[in-house]
DRENDO-1510 file (C-alpha; in Angstrom, 1 decimal, always signed):
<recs>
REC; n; res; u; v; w
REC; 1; UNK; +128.3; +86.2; +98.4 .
REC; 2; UNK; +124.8; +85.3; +99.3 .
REC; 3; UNK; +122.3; +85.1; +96.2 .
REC; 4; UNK; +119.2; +87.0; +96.0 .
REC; 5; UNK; +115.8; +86.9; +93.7 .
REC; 6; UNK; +113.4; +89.0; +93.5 .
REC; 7; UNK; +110.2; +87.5; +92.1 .
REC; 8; UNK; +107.8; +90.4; +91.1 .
REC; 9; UNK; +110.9; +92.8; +90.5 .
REC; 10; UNK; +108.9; +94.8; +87.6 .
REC; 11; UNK; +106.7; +96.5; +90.3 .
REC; 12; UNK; +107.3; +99.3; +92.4 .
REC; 13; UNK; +108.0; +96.9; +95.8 .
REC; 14; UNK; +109.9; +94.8; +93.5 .
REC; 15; UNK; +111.9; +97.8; +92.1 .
REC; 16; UNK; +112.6; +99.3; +95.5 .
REC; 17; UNK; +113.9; +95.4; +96.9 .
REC; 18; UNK; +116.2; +95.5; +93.9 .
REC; 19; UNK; +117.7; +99.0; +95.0 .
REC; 20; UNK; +118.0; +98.2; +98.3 .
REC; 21; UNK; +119.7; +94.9; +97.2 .
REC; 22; UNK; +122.3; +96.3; +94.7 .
REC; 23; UNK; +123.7; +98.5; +97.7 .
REC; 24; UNK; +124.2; +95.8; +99.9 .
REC; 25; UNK; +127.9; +94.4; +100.7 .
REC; 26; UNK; +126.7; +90.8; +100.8 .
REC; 27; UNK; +124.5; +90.4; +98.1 .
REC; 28; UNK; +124.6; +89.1; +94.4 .
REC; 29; UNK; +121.5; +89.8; +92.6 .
REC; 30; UNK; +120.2; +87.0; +90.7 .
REC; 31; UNK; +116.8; +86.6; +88.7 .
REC; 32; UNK; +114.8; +89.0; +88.5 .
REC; 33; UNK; +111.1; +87.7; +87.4 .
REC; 34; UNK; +107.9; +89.4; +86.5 .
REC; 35; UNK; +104.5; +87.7; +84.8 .
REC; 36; UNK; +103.0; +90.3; +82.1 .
REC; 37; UNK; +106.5; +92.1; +81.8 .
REC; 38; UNK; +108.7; +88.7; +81.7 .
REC; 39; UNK; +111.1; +88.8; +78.4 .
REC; 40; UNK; +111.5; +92.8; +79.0 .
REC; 41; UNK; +115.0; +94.5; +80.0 .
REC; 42; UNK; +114.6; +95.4; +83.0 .
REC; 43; UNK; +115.9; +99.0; +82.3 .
REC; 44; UNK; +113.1; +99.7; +79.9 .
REC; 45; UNK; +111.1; +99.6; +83.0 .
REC; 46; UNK; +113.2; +100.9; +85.9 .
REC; 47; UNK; +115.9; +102.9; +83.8 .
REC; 48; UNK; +117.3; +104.3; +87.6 .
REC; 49; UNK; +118.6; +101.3; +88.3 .
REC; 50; UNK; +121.7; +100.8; +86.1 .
REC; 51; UNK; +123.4; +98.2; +87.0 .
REC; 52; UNK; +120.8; +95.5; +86.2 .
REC; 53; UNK; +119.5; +97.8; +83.1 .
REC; 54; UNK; +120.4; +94.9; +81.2 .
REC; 55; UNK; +119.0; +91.8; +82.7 .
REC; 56; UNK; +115.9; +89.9; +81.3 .
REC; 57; UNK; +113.6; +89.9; +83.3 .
REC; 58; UNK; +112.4; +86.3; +83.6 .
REC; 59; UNK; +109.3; +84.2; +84.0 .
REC; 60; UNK; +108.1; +83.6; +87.8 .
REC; 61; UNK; +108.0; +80.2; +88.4 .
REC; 62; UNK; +110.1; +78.2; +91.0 .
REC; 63; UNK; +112.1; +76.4; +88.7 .
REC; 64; UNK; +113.6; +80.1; +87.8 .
REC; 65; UNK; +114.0; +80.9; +91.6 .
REC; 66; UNK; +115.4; +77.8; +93.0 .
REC; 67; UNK; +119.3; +77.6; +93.7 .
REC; 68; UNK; +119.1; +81.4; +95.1 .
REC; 69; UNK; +119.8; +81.9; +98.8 .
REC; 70; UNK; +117.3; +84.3; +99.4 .
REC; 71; UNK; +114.1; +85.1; +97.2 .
REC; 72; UNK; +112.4; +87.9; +97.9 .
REC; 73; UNK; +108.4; +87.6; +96.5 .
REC; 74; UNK; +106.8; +90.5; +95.3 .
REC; 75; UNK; +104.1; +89.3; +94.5 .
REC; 76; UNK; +99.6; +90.2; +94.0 .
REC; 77; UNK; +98.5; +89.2; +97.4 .
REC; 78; UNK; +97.4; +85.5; +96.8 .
REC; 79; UNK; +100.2; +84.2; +94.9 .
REC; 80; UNK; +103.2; +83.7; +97.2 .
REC; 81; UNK; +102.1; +80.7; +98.4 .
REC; 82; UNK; +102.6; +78.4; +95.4 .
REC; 83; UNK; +105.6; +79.6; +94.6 .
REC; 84; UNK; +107.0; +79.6; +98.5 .
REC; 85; UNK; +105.6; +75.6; +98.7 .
REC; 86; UNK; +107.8; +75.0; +95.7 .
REC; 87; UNK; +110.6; +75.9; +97.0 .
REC; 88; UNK; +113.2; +74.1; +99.4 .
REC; 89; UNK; +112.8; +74.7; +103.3 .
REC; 90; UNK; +116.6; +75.9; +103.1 .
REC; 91; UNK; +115.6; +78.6; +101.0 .
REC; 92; UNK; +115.0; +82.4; +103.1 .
REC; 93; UNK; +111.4; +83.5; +101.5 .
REC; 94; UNK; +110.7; +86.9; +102.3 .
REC; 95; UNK; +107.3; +87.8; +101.5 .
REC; 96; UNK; +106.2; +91.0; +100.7 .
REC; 97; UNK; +102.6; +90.0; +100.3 .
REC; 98; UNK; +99.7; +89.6; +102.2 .
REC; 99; UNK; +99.7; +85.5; +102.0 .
REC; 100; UNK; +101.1; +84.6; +105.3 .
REC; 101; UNK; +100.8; +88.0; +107.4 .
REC; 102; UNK; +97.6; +87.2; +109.2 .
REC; 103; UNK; +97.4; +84.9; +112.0 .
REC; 104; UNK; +93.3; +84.2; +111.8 .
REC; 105; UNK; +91.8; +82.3; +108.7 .
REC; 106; UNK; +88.4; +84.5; +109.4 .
REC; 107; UNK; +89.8; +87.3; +108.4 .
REC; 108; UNK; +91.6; +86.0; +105.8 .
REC; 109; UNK; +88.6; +85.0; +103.8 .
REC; 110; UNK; +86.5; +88.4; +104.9 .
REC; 111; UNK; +89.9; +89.9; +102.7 .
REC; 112; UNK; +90.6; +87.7; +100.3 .
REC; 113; UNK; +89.3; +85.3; +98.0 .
REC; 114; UNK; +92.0; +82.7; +97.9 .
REC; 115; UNK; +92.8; +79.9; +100.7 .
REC; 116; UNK; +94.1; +81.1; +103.9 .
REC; 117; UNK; +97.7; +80.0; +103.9 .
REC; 118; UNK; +99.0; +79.7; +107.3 .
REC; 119; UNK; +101.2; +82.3; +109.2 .
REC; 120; UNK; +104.8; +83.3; +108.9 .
REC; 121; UNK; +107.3; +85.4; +111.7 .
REC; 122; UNK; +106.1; +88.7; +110.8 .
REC; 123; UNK; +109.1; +90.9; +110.0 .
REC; 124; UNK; +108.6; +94.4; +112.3 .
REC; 125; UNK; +111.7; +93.5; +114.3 .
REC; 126; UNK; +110.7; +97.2; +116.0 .
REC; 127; UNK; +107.9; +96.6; +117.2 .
REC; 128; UNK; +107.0; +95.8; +121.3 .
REC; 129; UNK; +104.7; +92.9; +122.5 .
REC; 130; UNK; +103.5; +92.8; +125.9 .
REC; 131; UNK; +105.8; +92.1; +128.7 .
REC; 132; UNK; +108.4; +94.3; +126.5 .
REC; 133; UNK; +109.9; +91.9; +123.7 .
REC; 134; UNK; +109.9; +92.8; +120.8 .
REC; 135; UNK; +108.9; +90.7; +117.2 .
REC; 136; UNK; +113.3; +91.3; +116.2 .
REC; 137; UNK; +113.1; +87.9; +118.4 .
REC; 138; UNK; +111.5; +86.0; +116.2 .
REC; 139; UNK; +113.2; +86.5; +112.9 .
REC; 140; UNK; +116.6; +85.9; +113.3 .
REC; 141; UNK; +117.7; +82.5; +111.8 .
REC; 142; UNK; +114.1; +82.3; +110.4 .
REC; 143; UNK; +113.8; +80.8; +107.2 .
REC; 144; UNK; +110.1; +82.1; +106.3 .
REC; 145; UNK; +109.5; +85.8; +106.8 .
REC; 146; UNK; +106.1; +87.6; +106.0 .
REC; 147; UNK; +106.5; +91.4; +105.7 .
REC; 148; UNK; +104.1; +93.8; +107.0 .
REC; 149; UNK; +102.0; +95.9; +105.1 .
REC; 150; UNK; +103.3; +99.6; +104.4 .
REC; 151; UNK; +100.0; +100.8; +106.4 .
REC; 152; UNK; +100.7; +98.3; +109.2 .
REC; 153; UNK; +104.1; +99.4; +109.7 .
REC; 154; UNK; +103.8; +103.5; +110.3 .
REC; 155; UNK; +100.1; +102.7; +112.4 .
REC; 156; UNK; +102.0; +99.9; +114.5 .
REC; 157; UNK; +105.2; +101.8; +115.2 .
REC; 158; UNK; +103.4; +104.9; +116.1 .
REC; 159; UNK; +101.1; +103.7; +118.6 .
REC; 160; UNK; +102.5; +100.4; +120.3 .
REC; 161; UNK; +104.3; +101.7; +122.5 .
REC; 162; UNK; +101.7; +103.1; +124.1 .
REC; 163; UNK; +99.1; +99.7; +124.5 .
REC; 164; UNK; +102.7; +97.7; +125.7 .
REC; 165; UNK; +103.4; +100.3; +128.5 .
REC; 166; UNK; +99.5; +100.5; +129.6 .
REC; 167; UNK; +99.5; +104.2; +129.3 .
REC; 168; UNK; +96.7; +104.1; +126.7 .
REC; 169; UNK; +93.3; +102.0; +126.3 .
REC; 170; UNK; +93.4; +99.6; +123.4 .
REC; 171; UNK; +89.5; +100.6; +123.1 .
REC; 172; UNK; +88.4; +103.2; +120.8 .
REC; 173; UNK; +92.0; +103.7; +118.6 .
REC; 174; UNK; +91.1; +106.1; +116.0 .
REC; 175; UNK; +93.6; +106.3; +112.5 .
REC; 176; UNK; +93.7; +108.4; +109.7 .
REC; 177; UNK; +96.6; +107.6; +107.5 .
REC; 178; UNK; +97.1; +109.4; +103.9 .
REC; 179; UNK; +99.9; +106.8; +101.3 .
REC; 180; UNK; +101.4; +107.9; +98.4 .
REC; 181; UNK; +99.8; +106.8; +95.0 .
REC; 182; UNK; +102.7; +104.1; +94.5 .
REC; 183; UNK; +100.9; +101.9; +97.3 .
REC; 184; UNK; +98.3; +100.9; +95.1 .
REC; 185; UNK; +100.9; +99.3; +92.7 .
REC; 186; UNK; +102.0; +100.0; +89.2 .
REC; 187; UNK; +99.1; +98.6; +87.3 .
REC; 188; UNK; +97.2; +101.7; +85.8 .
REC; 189; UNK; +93.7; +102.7; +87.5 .
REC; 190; UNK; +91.7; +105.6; +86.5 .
REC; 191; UNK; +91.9; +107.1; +89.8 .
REC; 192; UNK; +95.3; +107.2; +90.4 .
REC; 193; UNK; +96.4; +108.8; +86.9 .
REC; 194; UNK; +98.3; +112.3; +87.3 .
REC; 195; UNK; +95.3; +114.2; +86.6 .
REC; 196; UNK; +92.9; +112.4; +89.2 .
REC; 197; UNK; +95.5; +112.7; +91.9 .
REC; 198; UNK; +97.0; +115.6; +91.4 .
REC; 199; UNK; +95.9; +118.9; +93.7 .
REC; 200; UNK; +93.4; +116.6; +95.7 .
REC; 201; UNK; +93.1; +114.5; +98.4 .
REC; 202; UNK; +90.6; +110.8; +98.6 .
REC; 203; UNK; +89.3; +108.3; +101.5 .
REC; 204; UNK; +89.3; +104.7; +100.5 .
REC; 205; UNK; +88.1; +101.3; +102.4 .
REC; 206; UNK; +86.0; +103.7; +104.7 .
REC; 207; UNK; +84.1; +101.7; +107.3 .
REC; 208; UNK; +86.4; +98.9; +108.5 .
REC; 209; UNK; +86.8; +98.5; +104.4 .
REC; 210; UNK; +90.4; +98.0; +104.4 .
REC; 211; UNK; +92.3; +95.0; +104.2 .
REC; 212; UNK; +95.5; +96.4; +106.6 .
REC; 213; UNK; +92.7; +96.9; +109.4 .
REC; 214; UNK; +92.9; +92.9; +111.1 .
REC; 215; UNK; +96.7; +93.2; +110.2 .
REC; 216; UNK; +96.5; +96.7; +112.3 .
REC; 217; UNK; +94.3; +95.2; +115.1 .
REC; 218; UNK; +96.4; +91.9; +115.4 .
REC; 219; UNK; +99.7; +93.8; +116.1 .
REC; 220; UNK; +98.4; +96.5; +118.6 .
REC; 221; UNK; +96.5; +93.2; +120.4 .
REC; 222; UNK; +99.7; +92.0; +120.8 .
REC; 223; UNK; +101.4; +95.0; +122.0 .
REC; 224; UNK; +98.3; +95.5; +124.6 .
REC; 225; UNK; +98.0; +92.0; +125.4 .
REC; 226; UNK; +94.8; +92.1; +125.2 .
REC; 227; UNK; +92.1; +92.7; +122.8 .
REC; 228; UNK; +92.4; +95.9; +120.5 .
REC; 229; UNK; +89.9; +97.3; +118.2 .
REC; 230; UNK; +90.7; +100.2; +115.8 .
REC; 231; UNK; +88.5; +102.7; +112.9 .
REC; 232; UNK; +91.1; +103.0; +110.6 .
REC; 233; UNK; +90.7; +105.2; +107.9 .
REC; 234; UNK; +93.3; +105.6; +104.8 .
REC; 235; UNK; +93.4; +108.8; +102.7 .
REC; 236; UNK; +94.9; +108.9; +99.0 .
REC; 237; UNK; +97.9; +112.0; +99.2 .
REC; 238; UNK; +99.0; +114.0; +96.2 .
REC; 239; UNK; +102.4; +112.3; +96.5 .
REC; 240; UNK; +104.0; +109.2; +94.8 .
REC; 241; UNK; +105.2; +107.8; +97.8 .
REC; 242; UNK; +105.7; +108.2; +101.8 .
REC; 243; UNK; +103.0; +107.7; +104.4 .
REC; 244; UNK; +101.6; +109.7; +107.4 .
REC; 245; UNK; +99.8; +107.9; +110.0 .
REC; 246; UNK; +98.0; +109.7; +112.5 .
REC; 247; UNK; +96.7; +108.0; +115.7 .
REC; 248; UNK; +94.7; +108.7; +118.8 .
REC; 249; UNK; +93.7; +106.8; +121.5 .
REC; 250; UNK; +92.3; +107.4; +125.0 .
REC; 251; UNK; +94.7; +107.9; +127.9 .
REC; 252; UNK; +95.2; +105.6; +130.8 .
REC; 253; UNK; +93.7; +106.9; +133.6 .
REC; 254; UNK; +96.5; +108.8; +135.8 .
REC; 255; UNK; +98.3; +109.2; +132.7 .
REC; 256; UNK; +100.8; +112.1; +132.6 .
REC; 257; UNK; +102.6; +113.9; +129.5 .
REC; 258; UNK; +105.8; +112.6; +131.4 .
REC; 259; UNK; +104.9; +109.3; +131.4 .
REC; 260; UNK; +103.4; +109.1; +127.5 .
REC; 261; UNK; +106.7; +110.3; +126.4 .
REC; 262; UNK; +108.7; +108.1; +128.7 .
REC; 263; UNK; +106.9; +104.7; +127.1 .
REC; 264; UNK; +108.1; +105.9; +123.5 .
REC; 265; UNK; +111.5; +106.5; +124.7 .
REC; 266; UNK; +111.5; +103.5; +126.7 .
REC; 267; UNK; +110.5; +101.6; +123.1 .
REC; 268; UNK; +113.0; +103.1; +120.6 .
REC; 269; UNK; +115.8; +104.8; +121.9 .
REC; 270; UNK; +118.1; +101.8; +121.0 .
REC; 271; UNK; +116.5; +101.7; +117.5 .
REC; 272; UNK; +118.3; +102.3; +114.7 .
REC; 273; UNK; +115.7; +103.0; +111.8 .
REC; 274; UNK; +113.0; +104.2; +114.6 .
REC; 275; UNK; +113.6; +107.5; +115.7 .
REC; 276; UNK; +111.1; +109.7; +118.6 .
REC; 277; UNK; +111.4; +113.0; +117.4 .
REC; 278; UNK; +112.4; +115.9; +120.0 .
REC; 279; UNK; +109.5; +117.2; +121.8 .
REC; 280; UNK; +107.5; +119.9; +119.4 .
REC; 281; UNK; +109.1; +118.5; +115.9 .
REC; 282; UNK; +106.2; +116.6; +113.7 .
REC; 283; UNK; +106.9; +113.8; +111.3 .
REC; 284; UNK; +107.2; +115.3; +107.9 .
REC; 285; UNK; +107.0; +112.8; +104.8 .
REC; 286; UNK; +109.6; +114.6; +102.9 .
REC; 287; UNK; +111.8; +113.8; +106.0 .
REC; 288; UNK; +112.2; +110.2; +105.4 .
REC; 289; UNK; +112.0; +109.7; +101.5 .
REC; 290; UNK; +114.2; +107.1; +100.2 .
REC; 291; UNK; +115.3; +105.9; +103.6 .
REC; 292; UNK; +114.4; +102.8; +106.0 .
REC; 293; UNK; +113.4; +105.3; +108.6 .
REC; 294; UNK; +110.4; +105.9; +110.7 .
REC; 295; UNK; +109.9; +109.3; +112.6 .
REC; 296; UNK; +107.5; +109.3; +115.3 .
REC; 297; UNK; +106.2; +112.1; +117.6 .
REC; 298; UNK; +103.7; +111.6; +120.4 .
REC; 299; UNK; +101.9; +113.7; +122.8 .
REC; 300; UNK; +98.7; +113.8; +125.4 .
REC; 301; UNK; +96.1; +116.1; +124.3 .
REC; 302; UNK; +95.1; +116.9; +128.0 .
REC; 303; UNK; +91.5; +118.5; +127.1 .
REC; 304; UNK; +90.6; +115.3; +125.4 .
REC; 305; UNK; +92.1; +113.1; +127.4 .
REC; 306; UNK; +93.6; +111.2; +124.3 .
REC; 307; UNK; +97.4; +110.2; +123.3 .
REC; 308; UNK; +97.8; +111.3; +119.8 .
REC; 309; UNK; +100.9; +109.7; +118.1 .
REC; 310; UNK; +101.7; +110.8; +114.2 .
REC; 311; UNK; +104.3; +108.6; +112.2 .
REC; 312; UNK; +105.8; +108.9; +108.5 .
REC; 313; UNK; +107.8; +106.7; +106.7 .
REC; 314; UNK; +108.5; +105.8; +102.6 .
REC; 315; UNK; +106.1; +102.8; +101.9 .
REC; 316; UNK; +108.3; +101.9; +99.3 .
REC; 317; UNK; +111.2; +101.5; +101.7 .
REC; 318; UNK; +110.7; +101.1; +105.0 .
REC; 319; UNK; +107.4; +100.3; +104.5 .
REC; 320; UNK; +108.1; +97.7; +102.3 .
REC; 321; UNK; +111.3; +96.6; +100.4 .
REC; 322; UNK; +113.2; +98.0; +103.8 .
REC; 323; UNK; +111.6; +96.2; +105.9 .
REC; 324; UNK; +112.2; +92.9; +103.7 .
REC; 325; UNK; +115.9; +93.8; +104.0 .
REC; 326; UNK; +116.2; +94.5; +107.5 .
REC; 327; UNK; +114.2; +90.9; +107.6 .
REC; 328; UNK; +117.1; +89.2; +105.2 .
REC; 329; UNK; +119.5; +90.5; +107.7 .
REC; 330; UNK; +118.5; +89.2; +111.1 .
REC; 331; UNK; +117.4; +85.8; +109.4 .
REC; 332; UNK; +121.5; +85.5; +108.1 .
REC; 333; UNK; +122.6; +86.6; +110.7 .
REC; 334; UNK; +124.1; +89.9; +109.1 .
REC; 335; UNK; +124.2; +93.2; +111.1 .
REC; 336; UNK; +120.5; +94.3; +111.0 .
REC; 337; UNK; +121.2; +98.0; +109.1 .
REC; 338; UNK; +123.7; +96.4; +106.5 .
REC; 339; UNK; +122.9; +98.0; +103.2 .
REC; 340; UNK; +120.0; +99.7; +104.7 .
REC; 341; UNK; +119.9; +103.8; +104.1 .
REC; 342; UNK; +119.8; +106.0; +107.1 .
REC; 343; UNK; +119.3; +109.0; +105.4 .
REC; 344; UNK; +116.6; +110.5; +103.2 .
REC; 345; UNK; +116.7; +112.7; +100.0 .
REC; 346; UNK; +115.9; +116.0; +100.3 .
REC; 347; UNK; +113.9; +118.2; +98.8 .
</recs>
C-alpha cells in the first residue's frame, strides 16, 4: 500500500483530499495535520468521514510528514514551501496551494506577500497547449505537483480548447464565474455567514482584483500560444460548493458553429472526467456535486460574433482535492480515474 498525508486535513480542501483518499484501492491514510485544530479528533470536525473519526489530528511540521509516500499539502497559500523544502526529493508533494502554481515572480509578488517560490508541473492533466499536447504529459512520474486553483480549473477547461484550435482570439476573453461559499475556506468571515449569503448573490476582486486572474491568463497563453489577456470577474453563489464559469470570447474570423464545436470535441472526447455536453444541454452545478467531473457546453453566438463556453464543476472536488488525486495517480503511475468518482449526488 502506498502512504498518504494530508497536511491541512482540518479544512474543507483538506477534508475533501481525505474522502477522496479513503476510497481509493491503493492508499493508506496516514497523518493527518492541522495548525489551530492540531490535538482535535478529527471527527469532531468532519463527523462524515468515519473511518478516520478517530485519528488525532496532528501538528504540521515535516518531521510529522516524512516517511509517507505521498503528502498531500493543504495548506494557506504561502506556506507549502517550507514544509515541501523539508522534505526528501523522493517524496510525491502535491500542492493544493497557490506556492508554486505561477510561473512569473511579478505576479507573484503583485498577489502575495511572501517570496516567490519557483514553479511546479501544474496538475490539469486535461488541459490542451498549443500544437495539441496536453499538460497530462508533464505529471506522470513527477515527484512535485502544484494543483490549480478551483477558478483556474472550470475557466481553463471551458475555453482552451478554443485559443489551441485558433477558432477564437485570445484578445478581449471576458469571465464571470459564481463559487460556492466553501472556496473561501473554513475560517469564519462575516460575509460568508448563512445569513449574509443566503438568498443573495456578491462580486469580489472586481477589476483585475483576483489572485486566479495571472493563473487564468498563463494557462489560456499557453493554449493560444501566444499572449492572452482576460476580465475575469468572480461572483459569490448562494451555494456551499460547485462552480459555474461562464466565458466569451471573439470568434476567429471565418469561424463556423461547425467548426467551434468540432475543436471541443476534438479536445475531450477521450477524456474521462471532461465531458462536452450534447448540443442545447447547459452545465448545471447540481450536475456534478461530489464528483471529479467537468461539464462543458460551448456555442457561437453569431450576432455577436463571440464563442461563449459555460463550465461547472465541484471546487471542492474536481476543483481541488480531485484534481490532486488524479495528480497522485499519473505521478505513480496508477490508472488516472483510480478512486476518483464519476458520478454526482443528486438532488
Amino acid at each position: 500500500m502506498i502512504t498518504a498525508a494530508v497536511a491541512g486535513a482540518s479544512g474543507y480542501a483538506g477534508a475533501e483530499i481525505v474522502r477522496l483518499l479513503l476510497a481509493h484501492p491503493d492508499i493508506e491514510v496516514g497523518a493527518l495535520t492541522a495548525s489551530g485544530n492540531a490535538g482535535t479528533r478529527f471527527g469532531d470536525l468532519a463527523p462524515h468521514l468515519q473511518p478516520v473519526a478517530d485519528t488525532v489530528l496532528q501538528p504540521t511540521s515535516a518531521e510529522t510528514l516524512v516517511g509517507h509516500d505521498v503528502v498531500f499539502l493543504a495548506l494557506p497559500h504561502g506556506h507549502s514551501a517550507a514544509i515541501a523544502e523539508a522534505l526528501p526529493p523522493e517524496v510525491t508533494i502535491i500542492d493544493c496551494g497557490a506556492d508554486f502554481r505561477l510561473d512569473d515572480e511579478q505576479d507573484w509578488t503583485h498577489y502575495y506577500d511572501t517570496p516567490f517560490a519557483g514553479t511546479w508541473p501544474y496538475g490539469l492533466p486535461e488541459l490542451v497547449r498549443a500544437g495539441g499536447d496536453k499538460h497530462r504529459t508533464d505529471l506522470v512520474g513527477a515527484r512535485r505537483i502544484a494543483v490549480p486553483g478551483c477558478y483556474p480549473t472550470a475557466i481553463s477547461l471551458a475555453l482552451a480548447p478554443g485559443l489551441a484550435a485558433g477558432v477564437i482570439e485570445p484578445e478581449d476573453i471576458v469571465v464571470v464565474a459564481a463559487s460556492g461559499s466553501s472556496g473561501a475556506g473554513r475560517s469564519t468571515k462575516p460575509h460568508l455567514i448563512g445569513a449574509e449569503v443566503m438568498g443573495a448573490m456578491s462580486p469580489y476582486g472586481v477589476g483585475g482584483g483576483h489572485r486566479h486572474t495571472p493563473e487564468i491568463e498563463r494557462n489560456f497563453t499557453r493554449a493560444a500560444g501566444r499572449p492572452a489577456s482576460v476580465s475575469f470577474t468572480p461572483t459569490l453563489a448562494p451555494m456551499p460548493r460547485g462552480i459555474l464559469a461562464t466565458t466569451t470570447a471573439r470568434a476567429a474570423d471565418g469561424v463556423d458553429a461547425a467548426a467551434v464545436r468540432a475543436a471541443w470535441e476534438r479536445a475531450y472526447s477521450d477524456e474521462p472526467f471532461v465531458h462536452l455536453l450534447p448540443e442545447g444541454r447547459w452545465p448545471h452545478t447540481g450536475s456534478v456535486l461530489g464528483s471529479n467531473l467537468v461539464h462543458v457546453q460551448v456555442t457561437l453566438d453569431e450576432r455577436s460574433g463571440r464563442v461563449v463556453a459555460v463550465a461547472a464543476e465541484d471546487n471542492l472536488t474536481k476543483g481541488t482535492a480531485g484534481a490532486a488525486v488524479q495528480s497522485m495517480n499519473l505521478a505513480l503511475g496508477l490508472p488516472e480515474t483510480t478512486g476518483l468518482p464519476m458520478t454526482g449526488v443528486a438532488p
